[in-house]
C-alpha positions in Angstrom: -53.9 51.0 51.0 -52.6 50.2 54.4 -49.0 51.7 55.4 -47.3 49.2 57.1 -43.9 50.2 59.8 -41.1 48.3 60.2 -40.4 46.7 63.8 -37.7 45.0 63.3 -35.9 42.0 62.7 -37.3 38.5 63.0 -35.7 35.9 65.2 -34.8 33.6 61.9 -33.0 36.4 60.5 -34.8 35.3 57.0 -37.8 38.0 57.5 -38.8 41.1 58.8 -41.7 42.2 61.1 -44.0 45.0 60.0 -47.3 46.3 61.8 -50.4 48.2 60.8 -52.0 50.9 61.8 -54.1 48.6 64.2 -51.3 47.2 65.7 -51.4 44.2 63.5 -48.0 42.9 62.7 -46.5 41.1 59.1 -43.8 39.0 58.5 -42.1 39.6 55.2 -39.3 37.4 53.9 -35.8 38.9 52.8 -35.6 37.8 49.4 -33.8 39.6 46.4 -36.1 41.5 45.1 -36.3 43.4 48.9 -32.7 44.0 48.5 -32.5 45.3 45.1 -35.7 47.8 46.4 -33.8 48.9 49.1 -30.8 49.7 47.0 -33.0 51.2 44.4 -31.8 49.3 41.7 -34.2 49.6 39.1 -32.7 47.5 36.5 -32.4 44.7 39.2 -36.3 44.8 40.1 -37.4 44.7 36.3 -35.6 41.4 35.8 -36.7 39.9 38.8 -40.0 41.1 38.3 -39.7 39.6 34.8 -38.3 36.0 36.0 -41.3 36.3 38.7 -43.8 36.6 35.8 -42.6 33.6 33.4 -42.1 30.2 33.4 -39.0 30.1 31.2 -35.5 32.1 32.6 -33.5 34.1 30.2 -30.9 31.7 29.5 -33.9 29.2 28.4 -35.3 31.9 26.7 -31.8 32.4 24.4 -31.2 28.6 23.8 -34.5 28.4 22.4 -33.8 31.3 20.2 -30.2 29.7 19.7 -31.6 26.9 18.5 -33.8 28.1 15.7 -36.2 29.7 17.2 -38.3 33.1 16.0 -39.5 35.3 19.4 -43.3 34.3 18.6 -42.3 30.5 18.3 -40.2 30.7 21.6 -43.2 32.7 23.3 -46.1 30.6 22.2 -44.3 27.4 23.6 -43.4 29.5 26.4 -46.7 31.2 27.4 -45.2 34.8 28.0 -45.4 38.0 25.8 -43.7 38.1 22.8 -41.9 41.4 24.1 -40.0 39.4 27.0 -38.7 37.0 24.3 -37.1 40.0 22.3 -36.0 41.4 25.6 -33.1 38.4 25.3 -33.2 37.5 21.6 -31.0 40.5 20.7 -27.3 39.0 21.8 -28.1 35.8 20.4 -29.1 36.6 17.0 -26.4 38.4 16.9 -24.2 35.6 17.2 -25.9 33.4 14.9 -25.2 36.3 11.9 -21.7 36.0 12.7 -21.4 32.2 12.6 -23.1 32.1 9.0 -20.8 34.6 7.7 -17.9 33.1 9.1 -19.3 30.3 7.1 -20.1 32.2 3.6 -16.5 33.2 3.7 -15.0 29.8 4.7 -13.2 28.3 1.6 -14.5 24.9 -0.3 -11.6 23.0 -1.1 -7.8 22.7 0.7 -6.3 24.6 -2.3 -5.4 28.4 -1.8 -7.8 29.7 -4.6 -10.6 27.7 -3.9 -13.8 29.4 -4.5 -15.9 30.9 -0.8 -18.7 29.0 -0.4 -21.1 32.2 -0.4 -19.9 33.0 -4.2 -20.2 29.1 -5.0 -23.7 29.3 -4.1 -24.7 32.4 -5.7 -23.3 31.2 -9.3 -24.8 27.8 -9.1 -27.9 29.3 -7.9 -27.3 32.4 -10.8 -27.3 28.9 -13.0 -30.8 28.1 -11.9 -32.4 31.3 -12.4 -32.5 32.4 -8.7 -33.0 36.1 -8.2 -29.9 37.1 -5.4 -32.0 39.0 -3.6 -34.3 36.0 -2.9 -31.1 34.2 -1.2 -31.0 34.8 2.6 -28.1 32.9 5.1 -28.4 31.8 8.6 -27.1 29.2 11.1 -28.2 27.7 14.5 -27.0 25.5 17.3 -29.1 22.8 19.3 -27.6 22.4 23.0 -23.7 21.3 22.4 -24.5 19.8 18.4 -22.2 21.7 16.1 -23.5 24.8 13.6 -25.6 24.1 11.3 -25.3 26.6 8.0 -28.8 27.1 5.9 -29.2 29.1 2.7 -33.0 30.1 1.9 -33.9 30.9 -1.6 -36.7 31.0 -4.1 -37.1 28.8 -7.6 -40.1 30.0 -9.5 -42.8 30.3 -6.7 -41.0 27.4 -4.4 -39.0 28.3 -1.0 -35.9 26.3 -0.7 -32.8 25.7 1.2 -29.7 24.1 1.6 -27.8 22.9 5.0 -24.0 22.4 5.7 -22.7 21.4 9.1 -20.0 24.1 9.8 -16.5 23.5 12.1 -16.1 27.3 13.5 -12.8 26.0 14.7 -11.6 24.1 11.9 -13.9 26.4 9.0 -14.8 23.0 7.5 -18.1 22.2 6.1 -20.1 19.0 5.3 -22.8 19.0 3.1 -26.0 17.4 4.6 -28.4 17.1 1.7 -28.2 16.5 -1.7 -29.4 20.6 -2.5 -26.1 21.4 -0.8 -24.2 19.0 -2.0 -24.5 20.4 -5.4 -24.2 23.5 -4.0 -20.9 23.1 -2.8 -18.9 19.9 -4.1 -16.3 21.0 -6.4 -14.2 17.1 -6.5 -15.0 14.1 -8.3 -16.2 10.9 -7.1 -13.9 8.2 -6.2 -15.4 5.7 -8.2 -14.5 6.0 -11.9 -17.5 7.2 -14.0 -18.3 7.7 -17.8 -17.3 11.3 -18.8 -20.7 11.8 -20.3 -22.2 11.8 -17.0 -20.2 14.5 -15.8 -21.0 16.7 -19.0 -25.1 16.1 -18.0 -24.2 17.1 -14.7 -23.1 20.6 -15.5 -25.9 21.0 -18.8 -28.9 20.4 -16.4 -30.2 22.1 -13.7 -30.4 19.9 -10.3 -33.9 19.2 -8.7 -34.1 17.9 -5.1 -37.4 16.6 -5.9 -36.0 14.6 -9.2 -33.5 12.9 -6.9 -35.7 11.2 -4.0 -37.5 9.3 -7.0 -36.9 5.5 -6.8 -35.6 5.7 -10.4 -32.4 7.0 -11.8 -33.5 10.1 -13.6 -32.0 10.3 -16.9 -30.7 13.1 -19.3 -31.2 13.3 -22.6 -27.7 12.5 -24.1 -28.6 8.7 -22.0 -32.3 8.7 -23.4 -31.0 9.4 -27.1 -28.1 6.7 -27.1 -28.8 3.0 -27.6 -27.2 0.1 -25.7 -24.2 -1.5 -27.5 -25.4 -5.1 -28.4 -22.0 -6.4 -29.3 -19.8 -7.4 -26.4 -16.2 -5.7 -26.0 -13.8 -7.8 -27.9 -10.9 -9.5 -25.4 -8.2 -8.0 -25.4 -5.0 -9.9 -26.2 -2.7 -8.4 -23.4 -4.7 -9.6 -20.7 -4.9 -13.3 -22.4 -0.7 -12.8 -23.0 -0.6 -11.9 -19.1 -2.8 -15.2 -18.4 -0.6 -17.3 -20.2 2.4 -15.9 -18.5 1.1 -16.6 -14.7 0.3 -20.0 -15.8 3.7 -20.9 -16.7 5.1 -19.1 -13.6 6.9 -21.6 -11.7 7.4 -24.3 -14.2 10.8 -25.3 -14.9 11.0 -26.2 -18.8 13.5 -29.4 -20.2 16.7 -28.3 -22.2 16.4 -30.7 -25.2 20.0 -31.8 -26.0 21.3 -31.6 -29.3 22.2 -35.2 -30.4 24.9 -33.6 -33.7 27.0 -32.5 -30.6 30.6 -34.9 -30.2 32.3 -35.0 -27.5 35.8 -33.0 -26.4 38.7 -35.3 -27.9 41.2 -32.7 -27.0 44.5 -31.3 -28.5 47.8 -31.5 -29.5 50.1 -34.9 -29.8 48.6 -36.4 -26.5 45.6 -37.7 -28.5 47.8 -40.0 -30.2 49.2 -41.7 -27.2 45.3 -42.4 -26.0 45.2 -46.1 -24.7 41.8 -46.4 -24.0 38.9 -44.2 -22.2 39.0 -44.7 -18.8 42.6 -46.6 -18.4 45.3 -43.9 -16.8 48.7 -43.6 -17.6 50.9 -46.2 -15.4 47.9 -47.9 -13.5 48.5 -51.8 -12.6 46.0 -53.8 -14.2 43.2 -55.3 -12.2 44.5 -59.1 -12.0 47.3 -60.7 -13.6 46.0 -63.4 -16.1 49.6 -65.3 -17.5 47.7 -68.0 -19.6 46.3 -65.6 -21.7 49.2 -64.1 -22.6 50.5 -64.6 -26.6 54.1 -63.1 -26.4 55.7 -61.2 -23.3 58.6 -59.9 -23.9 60.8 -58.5 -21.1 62.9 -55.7 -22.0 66.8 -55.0 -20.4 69.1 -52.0 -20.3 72.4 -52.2 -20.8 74.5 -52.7 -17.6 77.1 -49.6 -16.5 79.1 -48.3 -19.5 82.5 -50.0 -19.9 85.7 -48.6 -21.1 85.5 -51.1 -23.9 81.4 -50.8 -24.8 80.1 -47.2 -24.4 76.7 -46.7 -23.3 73.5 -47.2 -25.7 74.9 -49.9 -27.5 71.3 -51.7 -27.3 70.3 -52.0 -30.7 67.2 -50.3 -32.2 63.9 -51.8 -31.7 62.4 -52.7 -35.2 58.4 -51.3 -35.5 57.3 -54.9 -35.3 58.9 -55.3 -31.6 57.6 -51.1 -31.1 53.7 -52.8 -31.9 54.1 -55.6 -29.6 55.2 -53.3 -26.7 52.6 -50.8 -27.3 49.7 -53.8 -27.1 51.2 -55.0 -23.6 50.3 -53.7 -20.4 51.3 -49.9 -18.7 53.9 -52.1 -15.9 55.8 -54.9 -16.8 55.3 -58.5 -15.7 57.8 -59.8 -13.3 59.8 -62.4 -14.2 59.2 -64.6 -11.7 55.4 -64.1 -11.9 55.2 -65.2 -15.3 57.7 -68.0 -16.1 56.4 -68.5 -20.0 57.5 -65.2 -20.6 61.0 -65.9 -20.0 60.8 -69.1 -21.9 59.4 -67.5 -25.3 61.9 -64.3 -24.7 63.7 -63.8 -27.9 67.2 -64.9 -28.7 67.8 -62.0 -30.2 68.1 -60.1 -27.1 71.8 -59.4 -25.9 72.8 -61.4 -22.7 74.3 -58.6 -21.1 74.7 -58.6 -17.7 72.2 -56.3 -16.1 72.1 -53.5 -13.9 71.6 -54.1 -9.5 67.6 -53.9 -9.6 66.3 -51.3 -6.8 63.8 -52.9 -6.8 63.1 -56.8 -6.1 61.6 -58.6 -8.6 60.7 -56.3 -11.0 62.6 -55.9 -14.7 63.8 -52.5 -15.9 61.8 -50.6 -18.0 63.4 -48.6 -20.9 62.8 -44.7 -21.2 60.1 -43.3 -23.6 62.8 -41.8 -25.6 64.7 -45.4 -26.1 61.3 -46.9 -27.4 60.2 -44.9 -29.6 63.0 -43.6 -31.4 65.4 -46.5 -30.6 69.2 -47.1 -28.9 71.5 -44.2 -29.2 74.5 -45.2 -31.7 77.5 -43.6 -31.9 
C-alpha cells in the first residue's frame, strides 16, 4: 500500500490534496467520516461505516421493527445482516413491552372495580382450556396509527390471537375482532335480547371459526326447544289505550233530563205572578179601548177635612179586588177611554178629588188600600 502526504488545502475548501511517493497528487473530499477519523472517534466511524454499508438508515431500521417487525423480517426486506438490524432493535422493543403492559393493566369498564384486561383474559382463556404459559402479550405501531394490543395463545394444537386498539393517553381499548371482543366485553347489548341467549353465551366456549359461518350457530338449549305455534294473545291494555286515543279530542253531548221543572221560586212573590215575561208596572204595548168589558177608574179621597177624617173610602168587595187584578199594570186615562167613564159605577163616592201631578192620568190606590181595603175608624 502506497502512503500518501498531505499538501494541503484545496482551492474549494471541500477537499484536500495528497501526493505519492512519485509525486502524484489526490484529491480527497472532507466528508464526516474524515472528521470523525481525525478526532478518533471510534463510535462515530462504526456508524457511518454502518450507514455507508446499507440501504436502510437506523431510524428506518426501528420503524420497521416498530411496526411489527422481527430483525430477520426487517433484514431480508432490507438486504443487510441480520446483526445491523439488532444493532437498533434493542430501544424499540423495549418500548413496545411497555405499551402492552400499560395495556394488560388498563381497566375494562368506567367503574372503579372493573376487572384489568390481562386477568379478564387469562380467566376467559382458563375457561377454554388455555395453558397460561402458552399466552404471550405484545403491541406495535404503524407510522402515526394508534397501538395496537395482541394476545398470542394456543387452543389444542391451534395458534391464536386477539387485537385491541389501545389509547396510551386515554388507557381506552376497542376491541377489533370478534376473539377479543369476547375476550374483553363485560356490558350488555343495547338491543333487548332473550335471557336464554345470554345463559348459552357463558355455557359454551366461543370459536372464531364458528362465528364467520353464514349461519347463526345454535346452542343446544335453541336446538332442543320448539317454535311456539300459537300466537301471543292481545293484550287488553294496549286495545283500552287504542280506544282512548280514538276518542281524544271528541267532545261528547250532555243528554238533558226531560223529569227536570223549572225554578218557580220562593216565598209570597209567587202568588203575585202576572204572567212569564210581563214585569211589574210596564205600559202595555198599544191601547185597545173597544175591547175592553168593564174599566173601572179608581179615586182617593181628597185632603182630610175636619168633618170627614181620612180613609173614609169604603172597602173594596173581592168581586171589585178580581176585576182590578184582571186589568192592566197602569191605569187608563180618562180621557183616552171615554166608555170607561160612562160604565163607571154609581157606587163610587163623588168626592172631590185630589190636584193631579200629573195631567191626565187618574190616581192609583196603594197596594195596601187594595188588598186589605179603606182604613175605618
Amino acid at each position: 500500500m502506497d502512503e500518501l502526504e498531505l499538501v494541503g488545502l484545496h482551492d474549494d475548501g471541500e477537499h484536500v490534496v495528497l501526493t505519492g511517493p512519485d509525486g502524484e497528487r489526490f484529491k480527497l473530499r472532507i466528508d464526516e467520516t474524515l472528521r470523525a477519523a481525525v478526532r478518533r472517534d471510534r463510535p462515530r466511524l462504526e456508524l457511518l461505516r454502518a450507514e455507508g454499508g446499507t440501504a436502510l438508515p437506523p431510524r428506518e431500521i426501528q420503524a420497521r421493527i416498530r411496526a411489527g417487525g422481527t430483525a430477520e423480517e426487517v433484514a431480508e426486506s432490507g438486504g443487510i445482516a441480520v446483526e445491523l438490524v439488532r444493532r437498533y432493535e434493542g430501544p424499540v422493543l423495549a418500548e413496545r413491552e411497555f405499551v402492552a403492559g400499560q395495556a394488560r393493566a388498563s381497566r375494562v369498564g368506567r367503574e372503579k372495580d372493573s376487572p384489568q384486561l390481562g386477568e379478564l383474559v387469562l380467566d376467559r382463556l382458563a375457561a377454554r382450556g388455555v395453558d397460561p404459559d402458552t399466552v404471550s402479550w405484545d403491541s406495535y405501531r404503524a407510522g402515526s396509527d394508534p397501538w395496537t394490543v395482541v394476545v398470542h395463545f394456543v387452543v389444542g394444537s391451534e395458534e391464536r390471537q386477539a387485537r385491541w386498539a389501545f389509547d396510551h393517553a386515554a388507557r381506552s381499548l376497542d376491541a377489533l375482532e370478534d376473539e377479543a371482543r369476547w375476550l374483553s366485553e363485560t356490558q350488555l347489548a343495547d338491543e333487548p335480547i332473550p335471557r336464554r341467549h345470554l345463559a348459552a353465551v357463558r355455557d359454551v366456549v366461543f370459536d372464531v371459526r364458528a362465528g364467520e359461518l353464514d349461519g347463526p350457530v345454535l346452542t343446544p338449549h335453541e336446538l332442543d326447544e320448539p317454535e311456539p305455534d300459537e300466537e301471543p294473545q292481545e293484550d287488553p291494555t294496549h286495545a283500552l289505550l287504542d280506544e282512548l286515543n280514538g276518542k281524544r279530542g271528541v267532545r261528547q253531548e250532555i243528554e238533558l233530563d226531560p223529569a227536570e221543572e223549572e225554578f218557580e221560586g220562593f216565598g209570597p212573590q209567587h202568588a203575585f205572578d202576572f204572567g212569564e215575561g210581563q214585569l211589574f208596572g210596564a205600559h202595555p204595548a198599544h191601547s185597545d179601548p173597544e175591547s175592553a168589558t168593564d174599566a173601572r177608574v179608581l179615586t182617593l179621597p181628597s185632603a182630610a177635612s175636619p168633618e170627614q177624617p181620612a180613609y173614609t173610602q169604603p172597602a173594596l168587595d173581592e168581586a171589585a179586588l178580581d176585576e182590578i187584578e184582571d186589568e192592566p199594570a197602569d191605569d187608563v186615562p180618562a180621557d183616552e177611554d171615554p166608555a170607561a167613564q160612562d160604565d163607571a159605577s154609581p157606587e163610587a163616592a163623588p168626592e172631590t178629588q185630589r190636584p193631579r201631578s200629573r195631567k191626565g192620568r187618574a190616581s192609583v190606590p196603594s197596594w195596601d188600600e187594595i188588598v186589605f181595603g179603606a182604613r175605618r175608624d
